[in-house]
VOPAGU-2260 file (C-alpha; in pm, 1 decimal, decimal comma):
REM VOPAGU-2260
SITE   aa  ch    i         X         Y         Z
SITE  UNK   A    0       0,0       0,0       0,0
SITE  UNK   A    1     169,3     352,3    -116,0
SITE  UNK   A    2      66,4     604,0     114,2
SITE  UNK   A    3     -95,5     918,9     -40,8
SITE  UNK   A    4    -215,0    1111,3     258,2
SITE  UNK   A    5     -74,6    1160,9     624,2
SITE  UNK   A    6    -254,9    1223,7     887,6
SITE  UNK   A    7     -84,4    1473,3    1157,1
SITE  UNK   A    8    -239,8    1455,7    1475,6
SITE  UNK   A    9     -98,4    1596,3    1855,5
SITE  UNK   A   10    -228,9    1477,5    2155,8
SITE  UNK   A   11    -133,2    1539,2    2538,7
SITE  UNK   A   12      -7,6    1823,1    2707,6
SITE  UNK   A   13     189,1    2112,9    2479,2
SITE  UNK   A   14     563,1    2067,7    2465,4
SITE  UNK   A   15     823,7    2277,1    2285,3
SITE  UNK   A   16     968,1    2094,2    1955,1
SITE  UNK   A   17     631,0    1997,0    1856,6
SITE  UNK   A   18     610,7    2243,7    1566,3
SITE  UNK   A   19     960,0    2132,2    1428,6
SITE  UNK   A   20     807,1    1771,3    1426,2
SITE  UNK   A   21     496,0    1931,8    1227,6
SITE  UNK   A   22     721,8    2093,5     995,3
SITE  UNK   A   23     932,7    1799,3     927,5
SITE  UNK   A   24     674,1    1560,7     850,2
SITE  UNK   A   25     474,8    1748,7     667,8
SITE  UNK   A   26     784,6    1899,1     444,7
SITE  UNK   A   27     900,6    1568,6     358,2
SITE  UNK   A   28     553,9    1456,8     288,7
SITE  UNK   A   29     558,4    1686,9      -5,7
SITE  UNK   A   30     935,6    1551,6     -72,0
SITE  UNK   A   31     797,7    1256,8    -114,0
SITE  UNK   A   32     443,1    1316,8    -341,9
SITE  UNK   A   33     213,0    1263,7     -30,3
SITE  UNK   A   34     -33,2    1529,7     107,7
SITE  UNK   A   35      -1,5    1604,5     471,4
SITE  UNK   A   36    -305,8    1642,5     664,0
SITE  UNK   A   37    -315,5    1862,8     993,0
SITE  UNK   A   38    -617,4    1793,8    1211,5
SITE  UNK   A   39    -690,4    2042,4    1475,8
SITE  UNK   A   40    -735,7    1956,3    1850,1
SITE  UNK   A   41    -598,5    1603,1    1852,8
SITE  UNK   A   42    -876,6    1337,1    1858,5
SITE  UNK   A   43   -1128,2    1609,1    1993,2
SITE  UNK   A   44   -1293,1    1643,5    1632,4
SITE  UNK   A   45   -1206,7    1313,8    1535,1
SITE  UNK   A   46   -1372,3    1134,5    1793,7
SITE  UNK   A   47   -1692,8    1310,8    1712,8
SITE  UNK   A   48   -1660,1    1213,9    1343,1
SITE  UNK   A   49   -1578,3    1554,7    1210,4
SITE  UNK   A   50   -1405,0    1554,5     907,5
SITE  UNK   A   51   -1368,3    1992,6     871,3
SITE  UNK   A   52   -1137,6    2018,8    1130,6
SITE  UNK   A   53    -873,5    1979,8     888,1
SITE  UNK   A   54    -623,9    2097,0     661,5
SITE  UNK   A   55    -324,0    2051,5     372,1
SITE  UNK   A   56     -42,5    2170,3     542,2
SITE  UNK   A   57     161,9    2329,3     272,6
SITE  UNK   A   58     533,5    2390,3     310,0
SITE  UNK   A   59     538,0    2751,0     302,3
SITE  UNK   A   60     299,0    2741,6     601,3
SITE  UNK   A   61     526,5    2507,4     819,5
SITE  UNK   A   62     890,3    2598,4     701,5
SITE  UNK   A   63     957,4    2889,4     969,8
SITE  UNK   A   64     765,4    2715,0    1217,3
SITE  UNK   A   65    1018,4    2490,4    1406,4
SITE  UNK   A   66    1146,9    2761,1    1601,3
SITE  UNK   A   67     787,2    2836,7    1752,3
SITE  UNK   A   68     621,3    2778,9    2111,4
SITE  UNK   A   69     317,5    2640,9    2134,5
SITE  UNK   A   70     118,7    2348,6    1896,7
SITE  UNK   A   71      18,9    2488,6    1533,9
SITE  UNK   A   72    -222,5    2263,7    1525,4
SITE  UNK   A   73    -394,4    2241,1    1859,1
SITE  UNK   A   74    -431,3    1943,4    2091,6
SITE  UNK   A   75    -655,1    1745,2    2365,5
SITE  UNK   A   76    -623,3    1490,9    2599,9
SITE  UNK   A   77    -902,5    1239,5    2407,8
SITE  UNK   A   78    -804,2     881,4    2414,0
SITE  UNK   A   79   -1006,3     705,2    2159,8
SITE  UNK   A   80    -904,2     377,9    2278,6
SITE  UNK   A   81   -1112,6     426,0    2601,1
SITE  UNK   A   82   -1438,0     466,5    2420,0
SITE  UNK   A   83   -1581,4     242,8    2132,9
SITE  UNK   A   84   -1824,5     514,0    1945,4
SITE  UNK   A   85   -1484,1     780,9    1977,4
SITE  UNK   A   86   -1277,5     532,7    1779,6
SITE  UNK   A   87   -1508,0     404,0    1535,5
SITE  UNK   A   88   -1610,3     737,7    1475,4
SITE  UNK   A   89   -1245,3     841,6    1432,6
SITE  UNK   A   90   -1166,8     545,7    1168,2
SITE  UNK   A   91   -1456,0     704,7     996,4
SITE  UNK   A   92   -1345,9    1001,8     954,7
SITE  UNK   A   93   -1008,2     888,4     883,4
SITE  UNK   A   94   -1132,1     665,7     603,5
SITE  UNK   A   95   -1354,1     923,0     486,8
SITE  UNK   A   96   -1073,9    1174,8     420,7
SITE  UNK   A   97    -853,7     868,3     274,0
SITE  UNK   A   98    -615,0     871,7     540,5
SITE  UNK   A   99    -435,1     583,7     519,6
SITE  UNK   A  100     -96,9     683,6     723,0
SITE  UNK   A  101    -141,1     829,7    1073,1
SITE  UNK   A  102     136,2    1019,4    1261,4
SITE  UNK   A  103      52,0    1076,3    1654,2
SITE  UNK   A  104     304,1    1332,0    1815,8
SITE  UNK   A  105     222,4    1250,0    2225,1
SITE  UNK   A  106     307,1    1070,7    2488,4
SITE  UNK   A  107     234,9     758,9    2726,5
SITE  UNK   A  108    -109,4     873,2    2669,3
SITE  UNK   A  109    -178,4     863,4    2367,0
SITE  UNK   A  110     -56,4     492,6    2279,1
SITE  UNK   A  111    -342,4     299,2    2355,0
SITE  UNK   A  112    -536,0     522,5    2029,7
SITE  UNK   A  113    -244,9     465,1    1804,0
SITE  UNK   A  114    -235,4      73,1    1879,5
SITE  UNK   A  115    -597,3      88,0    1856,0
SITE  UNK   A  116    -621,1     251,6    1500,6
SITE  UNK   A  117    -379,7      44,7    1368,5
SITE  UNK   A  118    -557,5    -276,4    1490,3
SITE  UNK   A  119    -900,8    -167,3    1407,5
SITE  UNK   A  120    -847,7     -34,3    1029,9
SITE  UNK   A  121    -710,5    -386,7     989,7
SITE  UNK   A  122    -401,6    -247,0     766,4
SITE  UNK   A  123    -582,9      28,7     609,7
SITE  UNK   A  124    -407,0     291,3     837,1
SITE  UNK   A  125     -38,3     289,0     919,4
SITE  UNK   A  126       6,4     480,9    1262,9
SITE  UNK   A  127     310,9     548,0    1440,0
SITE  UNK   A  128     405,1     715,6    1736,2
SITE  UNK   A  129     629,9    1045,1    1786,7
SITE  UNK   A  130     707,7    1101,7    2118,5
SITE  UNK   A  131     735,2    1409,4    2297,1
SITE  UNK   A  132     675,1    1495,5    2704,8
SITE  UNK   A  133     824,9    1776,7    2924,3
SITE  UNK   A  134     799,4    1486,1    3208,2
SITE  UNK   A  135    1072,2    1285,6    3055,8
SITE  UNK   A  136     866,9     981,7    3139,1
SITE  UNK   A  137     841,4     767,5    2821,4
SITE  UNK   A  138     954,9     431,4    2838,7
SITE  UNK   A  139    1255,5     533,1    2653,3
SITE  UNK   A  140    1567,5     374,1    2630,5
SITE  UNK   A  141    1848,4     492,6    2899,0
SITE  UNK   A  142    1962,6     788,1    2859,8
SITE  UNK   A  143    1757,7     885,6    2573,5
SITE  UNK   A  144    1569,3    1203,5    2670,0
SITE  UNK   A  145    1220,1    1249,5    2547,6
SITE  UNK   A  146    1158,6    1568,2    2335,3
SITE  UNK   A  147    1062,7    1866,5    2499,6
SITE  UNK   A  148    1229,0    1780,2    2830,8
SITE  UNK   A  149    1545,4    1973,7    2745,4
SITE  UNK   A  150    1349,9    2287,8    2685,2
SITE  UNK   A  151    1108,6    2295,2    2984,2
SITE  UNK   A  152    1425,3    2226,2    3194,8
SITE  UNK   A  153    1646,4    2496,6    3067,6
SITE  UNK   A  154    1340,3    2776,3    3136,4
SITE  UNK   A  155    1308,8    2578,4    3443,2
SITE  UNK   A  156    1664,6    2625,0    3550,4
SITE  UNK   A  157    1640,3    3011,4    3444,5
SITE  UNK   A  158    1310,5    3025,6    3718,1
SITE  UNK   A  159    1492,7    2871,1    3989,3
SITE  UNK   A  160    1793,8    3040,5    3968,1
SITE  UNK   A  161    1607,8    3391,0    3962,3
SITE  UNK   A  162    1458,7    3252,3    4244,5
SITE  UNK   A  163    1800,4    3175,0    4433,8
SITE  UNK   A  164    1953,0    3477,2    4426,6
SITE  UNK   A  165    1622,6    3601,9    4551,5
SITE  UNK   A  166    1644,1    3388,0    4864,2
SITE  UNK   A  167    2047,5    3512,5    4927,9
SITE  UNK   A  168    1876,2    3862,2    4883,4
SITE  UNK   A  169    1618,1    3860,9    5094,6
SITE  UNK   A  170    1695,4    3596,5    5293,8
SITE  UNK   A  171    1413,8    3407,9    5261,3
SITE  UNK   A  172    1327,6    3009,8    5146,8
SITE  UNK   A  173    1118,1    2896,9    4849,6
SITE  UNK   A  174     910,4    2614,9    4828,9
SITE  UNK   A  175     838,2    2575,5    4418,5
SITE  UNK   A  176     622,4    2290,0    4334,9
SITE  UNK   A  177     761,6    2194,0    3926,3
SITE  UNK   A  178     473,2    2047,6    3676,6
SITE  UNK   A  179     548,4    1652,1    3590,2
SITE  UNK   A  180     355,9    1367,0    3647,3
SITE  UNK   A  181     404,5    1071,8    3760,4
SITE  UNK   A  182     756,5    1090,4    3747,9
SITE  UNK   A  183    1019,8    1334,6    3905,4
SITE  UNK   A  184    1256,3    1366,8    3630,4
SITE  UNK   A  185    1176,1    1722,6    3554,7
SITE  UNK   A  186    1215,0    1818,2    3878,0
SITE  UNK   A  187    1523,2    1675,9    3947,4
SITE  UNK   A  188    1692,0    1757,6    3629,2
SITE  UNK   A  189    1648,6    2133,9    3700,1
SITE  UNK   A  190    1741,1    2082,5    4069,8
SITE  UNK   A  191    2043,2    1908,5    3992,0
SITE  UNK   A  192    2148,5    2179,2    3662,9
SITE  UNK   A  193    2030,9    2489,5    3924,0
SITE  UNK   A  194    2222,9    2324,7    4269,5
SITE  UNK   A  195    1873,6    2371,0    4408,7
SITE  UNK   A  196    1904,1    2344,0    4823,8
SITE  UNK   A  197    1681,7    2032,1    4843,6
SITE  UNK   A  198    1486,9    1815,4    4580,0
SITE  UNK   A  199    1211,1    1619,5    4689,2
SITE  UNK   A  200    1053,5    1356,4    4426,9
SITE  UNK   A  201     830,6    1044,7    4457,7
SITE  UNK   A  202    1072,1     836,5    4333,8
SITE  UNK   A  203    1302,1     868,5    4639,0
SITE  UNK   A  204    1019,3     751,3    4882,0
SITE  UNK   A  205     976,0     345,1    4867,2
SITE  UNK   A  206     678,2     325,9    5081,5
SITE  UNK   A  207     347,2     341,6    4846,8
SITE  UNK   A  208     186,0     600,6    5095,5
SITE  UNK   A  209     358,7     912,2    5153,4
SITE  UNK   A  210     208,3    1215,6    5431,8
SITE  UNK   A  211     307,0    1555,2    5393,3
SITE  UNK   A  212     457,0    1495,3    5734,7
SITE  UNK   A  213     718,5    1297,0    5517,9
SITE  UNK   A  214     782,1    1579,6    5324,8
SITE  UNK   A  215     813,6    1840,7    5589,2
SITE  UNK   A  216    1017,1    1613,8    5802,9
SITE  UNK   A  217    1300,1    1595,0    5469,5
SITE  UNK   A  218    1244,5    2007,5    5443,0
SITE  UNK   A  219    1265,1    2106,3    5829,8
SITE  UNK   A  220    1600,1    1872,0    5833,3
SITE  UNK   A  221    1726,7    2072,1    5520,3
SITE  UNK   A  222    1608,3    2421,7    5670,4
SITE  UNK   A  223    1797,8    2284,4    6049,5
SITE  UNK   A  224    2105,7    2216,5    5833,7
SITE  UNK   A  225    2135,2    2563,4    5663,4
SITE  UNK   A  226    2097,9    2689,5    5933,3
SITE  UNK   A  227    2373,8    2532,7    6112,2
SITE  UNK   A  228    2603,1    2573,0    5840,7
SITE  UNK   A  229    2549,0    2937,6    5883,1
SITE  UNK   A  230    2285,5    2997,8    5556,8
SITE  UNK   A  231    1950,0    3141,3    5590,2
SITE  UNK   A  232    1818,9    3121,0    5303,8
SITE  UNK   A  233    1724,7    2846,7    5040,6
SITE  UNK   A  234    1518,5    2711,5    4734,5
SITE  UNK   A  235    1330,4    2368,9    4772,3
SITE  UNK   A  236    1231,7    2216,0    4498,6
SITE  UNK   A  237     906,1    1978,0    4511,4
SITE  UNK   A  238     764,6    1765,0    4197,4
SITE  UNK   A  239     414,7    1797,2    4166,9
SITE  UNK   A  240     350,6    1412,3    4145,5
SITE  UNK   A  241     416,3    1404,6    4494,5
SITE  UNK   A  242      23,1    1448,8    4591,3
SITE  UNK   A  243     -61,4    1137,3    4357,8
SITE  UNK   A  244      83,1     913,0    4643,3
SITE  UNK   A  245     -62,5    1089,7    4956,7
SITE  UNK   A  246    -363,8     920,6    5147,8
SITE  UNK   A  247    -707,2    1083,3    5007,9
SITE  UNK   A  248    -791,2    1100,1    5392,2
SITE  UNK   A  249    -497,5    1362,5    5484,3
SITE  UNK   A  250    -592,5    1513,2    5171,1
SITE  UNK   A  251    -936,5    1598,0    5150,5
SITE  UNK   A  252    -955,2    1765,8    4825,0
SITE  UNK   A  253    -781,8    1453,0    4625,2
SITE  UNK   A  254   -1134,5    1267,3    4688,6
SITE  UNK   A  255   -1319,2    1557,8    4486,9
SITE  UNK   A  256   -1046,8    1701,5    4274,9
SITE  UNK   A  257   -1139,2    1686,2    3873,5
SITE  UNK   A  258    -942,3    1368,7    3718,3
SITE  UNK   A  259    -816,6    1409,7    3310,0
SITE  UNK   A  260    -892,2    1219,0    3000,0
SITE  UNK   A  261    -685,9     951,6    3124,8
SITE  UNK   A  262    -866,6     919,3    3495,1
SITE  UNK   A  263    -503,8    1074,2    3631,2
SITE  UNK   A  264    -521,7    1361,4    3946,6
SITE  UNK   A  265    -498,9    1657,3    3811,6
SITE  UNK   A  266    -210,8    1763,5    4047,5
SITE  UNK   A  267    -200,8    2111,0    3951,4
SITE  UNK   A  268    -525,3    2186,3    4188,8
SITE  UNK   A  269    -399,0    2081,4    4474,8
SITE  UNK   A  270    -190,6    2384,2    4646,0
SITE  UNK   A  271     113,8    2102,3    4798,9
SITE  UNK   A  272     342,6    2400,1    4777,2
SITE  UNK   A  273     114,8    2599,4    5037,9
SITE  UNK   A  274      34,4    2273,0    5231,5
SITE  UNK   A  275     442,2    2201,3    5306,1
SITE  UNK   A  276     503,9    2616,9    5371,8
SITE  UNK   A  277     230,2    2571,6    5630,9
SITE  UNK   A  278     342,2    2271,2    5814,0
SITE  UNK   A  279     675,2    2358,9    5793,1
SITE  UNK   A  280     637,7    2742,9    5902,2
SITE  UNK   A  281     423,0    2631,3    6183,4
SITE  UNK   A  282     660,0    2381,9    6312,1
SITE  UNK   A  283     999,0    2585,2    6313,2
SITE  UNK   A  284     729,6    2871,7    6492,2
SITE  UNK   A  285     635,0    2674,8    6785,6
SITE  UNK   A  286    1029,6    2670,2    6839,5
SITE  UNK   A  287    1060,1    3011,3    6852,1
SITE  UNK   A  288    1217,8    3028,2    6484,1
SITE  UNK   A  289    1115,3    3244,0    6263,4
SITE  UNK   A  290    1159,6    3210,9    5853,5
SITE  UNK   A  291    1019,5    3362,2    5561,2
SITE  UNK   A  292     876,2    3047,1    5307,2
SITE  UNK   A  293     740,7    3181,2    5005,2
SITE  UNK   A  294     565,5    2880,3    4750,5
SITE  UNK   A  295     556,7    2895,8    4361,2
SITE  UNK   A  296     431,7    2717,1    4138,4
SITE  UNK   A  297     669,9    2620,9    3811,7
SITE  UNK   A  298     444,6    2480,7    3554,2
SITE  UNK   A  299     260,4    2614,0    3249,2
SITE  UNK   A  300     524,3    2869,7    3127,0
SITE  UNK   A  301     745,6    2538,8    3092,3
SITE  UNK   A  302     484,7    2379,9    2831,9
SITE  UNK   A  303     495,4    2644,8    2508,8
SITE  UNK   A  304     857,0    2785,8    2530,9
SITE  UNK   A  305    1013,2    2852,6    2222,5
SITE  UNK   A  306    1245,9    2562,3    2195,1
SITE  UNK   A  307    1608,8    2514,6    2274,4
SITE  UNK   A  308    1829,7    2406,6    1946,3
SITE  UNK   A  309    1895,4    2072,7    2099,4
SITE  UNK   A  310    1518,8    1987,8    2095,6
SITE  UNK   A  311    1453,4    2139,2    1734,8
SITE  UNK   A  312    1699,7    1951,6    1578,9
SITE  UNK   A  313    1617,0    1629,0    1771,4
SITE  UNK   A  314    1231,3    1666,1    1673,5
SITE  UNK   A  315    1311,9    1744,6    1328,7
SITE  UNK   A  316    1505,4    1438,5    1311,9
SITE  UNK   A  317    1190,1    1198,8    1469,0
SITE  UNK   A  318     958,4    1400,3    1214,5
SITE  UNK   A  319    1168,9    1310,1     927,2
SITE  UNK   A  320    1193,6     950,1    1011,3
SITE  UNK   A  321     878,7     866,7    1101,1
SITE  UNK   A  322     742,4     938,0     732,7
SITE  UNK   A  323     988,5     719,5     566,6
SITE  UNK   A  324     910,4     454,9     835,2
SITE  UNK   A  325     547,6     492,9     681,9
SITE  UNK   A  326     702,1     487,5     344,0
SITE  UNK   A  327     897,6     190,4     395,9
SITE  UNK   A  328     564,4     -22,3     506,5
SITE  UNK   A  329     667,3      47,5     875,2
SITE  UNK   A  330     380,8      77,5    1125,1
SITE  UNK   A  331     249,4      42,3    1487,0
SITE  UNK   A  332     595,3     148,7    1674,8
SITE  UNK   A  333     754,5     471,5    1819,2
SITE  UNK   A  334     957,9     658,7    1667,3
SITE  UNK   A  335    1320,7     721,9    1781,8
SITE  UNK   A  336    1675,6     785,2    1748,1
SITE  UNK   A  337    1940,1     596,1    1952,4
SITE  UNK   A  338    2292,9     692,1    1905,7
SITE  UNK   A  339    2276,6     864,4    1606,6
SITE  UNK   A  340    2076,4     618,8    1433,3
SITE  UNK   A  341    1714,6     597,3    1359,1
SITE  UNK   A  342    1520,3     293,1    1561,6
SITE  UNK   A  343    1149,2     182,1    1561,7
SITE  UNK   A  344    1060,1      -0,6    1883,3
SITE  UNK   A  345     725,3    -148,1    1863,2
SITE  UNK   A  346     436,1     -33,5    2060,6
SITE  UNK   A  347     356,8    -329,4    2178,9
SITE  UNK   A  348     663,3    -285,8    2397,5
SITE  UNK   A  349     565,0       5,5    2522,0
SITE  UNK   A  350     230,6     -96,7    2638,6
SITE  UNK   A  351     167,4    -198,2    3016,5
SITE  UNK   A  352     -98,3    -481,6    2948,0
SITE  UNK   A  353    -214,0    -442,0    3287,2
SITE  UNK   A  354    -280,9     -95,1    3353,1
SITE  UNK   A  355    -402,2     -97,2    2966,0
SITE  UNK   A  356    -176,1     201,6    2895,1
SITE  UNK   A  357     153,1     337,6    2791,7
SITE  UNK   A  358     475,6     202,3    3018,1
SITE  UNK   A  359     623,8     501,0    3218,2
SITE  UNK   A  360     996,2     530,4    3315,4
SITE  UNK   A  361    1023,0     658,2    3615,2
SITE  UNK   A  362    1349,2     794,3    3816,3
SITE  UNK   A  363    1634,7     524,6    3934,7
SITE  UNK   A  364    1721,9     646,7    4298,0
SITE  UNK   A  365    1973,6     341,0    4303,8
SITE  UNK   A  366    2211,0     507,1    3988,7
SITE  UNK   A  367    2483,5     730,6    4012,4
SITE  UNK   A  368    2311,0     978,0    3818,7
SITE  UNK   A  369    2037,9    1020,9    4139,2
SITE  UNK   A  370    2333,3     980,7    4380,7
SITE  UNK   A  371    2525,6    1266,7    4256,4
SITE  UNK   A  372    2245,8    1465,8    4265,7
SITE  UNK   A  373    2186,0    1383,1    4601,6
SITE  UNK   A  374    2526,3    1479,1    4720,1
SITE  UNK   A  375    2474,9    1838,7    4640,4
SITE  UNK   A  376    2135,9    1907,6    4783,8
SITE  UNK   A  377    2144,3    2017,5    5171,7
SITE  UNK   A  378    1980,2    1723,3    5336,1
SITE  UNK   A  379    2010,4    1550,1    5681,6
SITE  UNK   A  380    2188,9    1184,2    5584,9
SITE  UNK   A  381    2323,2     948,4    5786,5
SITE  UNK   A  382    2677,3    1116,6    5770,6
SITE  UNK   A  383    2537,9    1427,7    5983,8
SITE  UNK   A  384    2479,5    1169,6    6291,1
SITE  UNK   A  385    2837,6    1050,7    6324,2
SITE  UNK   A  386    2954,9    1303,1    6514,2
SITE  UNK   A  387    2821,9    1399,6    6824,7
SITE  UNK   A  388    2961,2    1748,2    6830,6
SITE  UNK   A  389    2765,7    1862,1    6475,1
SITE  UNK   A  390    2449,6    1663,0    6638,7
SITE  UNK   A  391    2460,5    1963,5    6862,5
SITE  UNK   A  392    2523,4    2172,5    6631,2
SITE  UNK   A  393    2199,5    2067,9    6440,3
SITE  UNK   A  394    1985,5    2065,5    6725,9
SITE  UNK   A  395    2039,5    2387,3    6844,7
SITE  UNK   A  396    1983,6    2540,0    6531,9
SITE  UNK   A  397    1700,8    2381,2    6502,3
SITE  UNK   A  398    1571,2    2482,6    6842,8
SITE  UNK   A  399    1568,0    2103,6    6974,0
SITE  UNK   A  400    1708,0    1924,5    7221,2
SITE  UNK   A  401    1964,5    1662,1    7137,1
SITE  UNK   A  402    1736,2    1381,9    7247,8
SITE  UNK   A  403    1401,4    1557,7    7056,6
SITE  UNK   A  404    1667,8    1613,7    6735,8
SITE  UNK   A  405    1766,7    1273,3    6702,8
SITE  UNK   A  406    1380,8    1091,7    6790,9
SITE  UNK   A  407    1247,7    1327,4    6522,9
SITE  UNK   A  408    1479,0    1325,1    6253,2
SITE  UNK   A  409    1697,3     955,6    6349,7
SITE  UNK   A  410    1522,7     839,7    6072,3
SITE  UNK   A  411    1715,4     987,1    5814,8
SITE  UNK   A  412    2076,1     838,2    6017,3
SITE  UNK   A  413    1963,4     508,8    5852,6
């Protein structure tokens, strides 16, 4: 089967790079005598059967846009796969406009709809996947980085650097909660670049509930510390996911809060950078110490910055090959590059039978990549209980005694 016309669809969140992927596909589309089609709004149209939402993307409309913020085309968060009339209806429309190649640019979301087109049109549609996520949390192979990520941590690391020289300023702490889900990779990766004070991500906790008395336990010790070591000040980075593994009882709004296409928390609505400031402001007050915490949130400005060279040229690359995968009678895999070199890997090994959606990488506390970063934050480990003298030292400047110091915060000598 030749394929005429390509079907450009984005679903999931924004993330910069996406235009360079539109603009590659659909330029060497033309290069190679097939029409690219641009549907608007991800599945939203599709999945109602629409067949207007839609244009030929020429190349004089996408040859400057690479550079750009933002999603030319539009997306959503519908996931076909979940509903029966939404992906019939979709195939119909497909069919209808004589789709028969389909390029999805998403991530872990949006696989179950590509698997599911390709299966359903029975080899009438050729879909592939072209992954992108500011989360860094496809199943990708180590160390490939997933497109976007680069970006969203470089503005990150701009943010949280403003904000440090704030805190030496003023003297004053920040608590900034950073956008990713479920994973902590974003947040770590600009507290690591940055030398943030303290980064605190899901990953690191091996328990499957986690309180926010957790959390303000690992934050108090950090504050304690700097302030022993003669600093005042500080930036605390927290990763958003956090609140997907707190008990809906602590939390009260999780049991109410608005869930996405996907049935996922939607994180951003629950305020965990004024919950920790809270608990931790009122604990250090009881003692008679007294801190400025300010809490910010780092999140949607990440999601349409104009992208950093390293992702344009990367997404221009996974544009490119996925439409001579297509050509070639590729189909049903994700599109990547892995040293240099173009490499399908088949969706079906990116697929988590049992939660019946995409696989998710998630951070490796137990490499040296997460121990290095680790050595540079200001945390209590088990090397600040050797020594009896600096156990003092800690506890007075965290208005404790020695015995209160080391029942409260003994935990982290293990």
């Amino acid at each position: 089967m030749s394929v005429k016309r390509i079907g450009i669809v984005v679903g999931g969140g924004p993330s910069p790079g996406t235009n360079a992927m539109i603009s590659a596909i659909a330029i060497e589309a033309h290069k190679v005598g097939a029409i690219p089609i641009g549907f608007h709004d991800g599945f939203e149209w599709l999945a109602q059967r629409y067949t207007d939402e839609q244009h030929e993307m020429t190349i004089d409309e996408v040859s400057r846009i690479y550079l750009n913020g933002g999603v030319a085309l539009g997306t959503s968060r519908i996931d076909i796969s979940r509903d029966p009339q939404a992906l019939e209806n979709s195939l119909a429309a497909l069919k209808k406009l004589g789709i028969n190649a389909l390029i999805v640019i998403g991530g872990d979301d949006v696989i179950s709809s590509v698997i599911a087109i390709e299966r359903e049109s029975q080899g009438q549609i050729r879909a592939v996947l072209v992954p992108k996520s500011i989360d860094n949390d496809l199943y990708l192979p180590t160390p490939a980085v997933a497109p976007g990520y680069e970006t969203a941590r470089h503005l990150g690391v701009e943010i949280v650097n403003s904000l440090i020289k704030d805190a030496r300023t003023t003297g004053r702490w920040y608590f900034a909660v950073t956008m990713g889900r479920p994973s902590g990779h974003l947040t770590l990766g600009i507290g690591k670049a940055v030398s943030a004070t303290c980064t605190v991500i899901p990953e690191e906790f091996k328990q499957p509930i986690v309180s926010l008395s957790d959390i303000a336990d690992i934050i108090e010790g950090s504050i304690i510390k700097c302030r022993a070591l003669g600093r005042s000040y500080g930036v605390v980075l927290l990763a958003e996911a956090l609140v997907e593994k707190f008990d809906p009882r602590e939390v009260a709004e999780l049991q109410d809060v608005d869930r996405d296409a996907q049935g996922n928390i939607r994180v951003t609505e629950i305020d965990l950078g004024r919950k920790v400031k809270n608990e931790v402001q009122m604990r250090l007050e009881q003692r008679g110490i007294k801190v400025t915490i300010v809490d910010k949130t780092i999140g949607y400005e990440l999601r349409c910055a104009q992208p950093v060279p390293y992702d344009v040229e990367y997404a221009r690359e996974l544009g490119y090959s996925a439409v001579n995968y297509l050509l070639k009678g590729g189909s049903a895999a994700m599109i990547t590059t892995q040293n240099g070199e173009f490499k399908p890997i088949p969706l079906s090994e990116m697929f988590d039978l049992e939660k019946g959606r995409g696989k998710q990488r998630m951070v490796d506390t137990e490499t040296e990549n997460y121990r290095v970063a680790r050595d540079y934050m200001v945390r209590l480990e088990p090397k600040d209980f050797v020594d009896p003298v600096w156990v003092e030292t800690l506890a007075k400047a965290g208005g404790l005694t020695i015995e209160t110091f080391l029942q409260k915060f003994g935990k982290f000598a293990k």
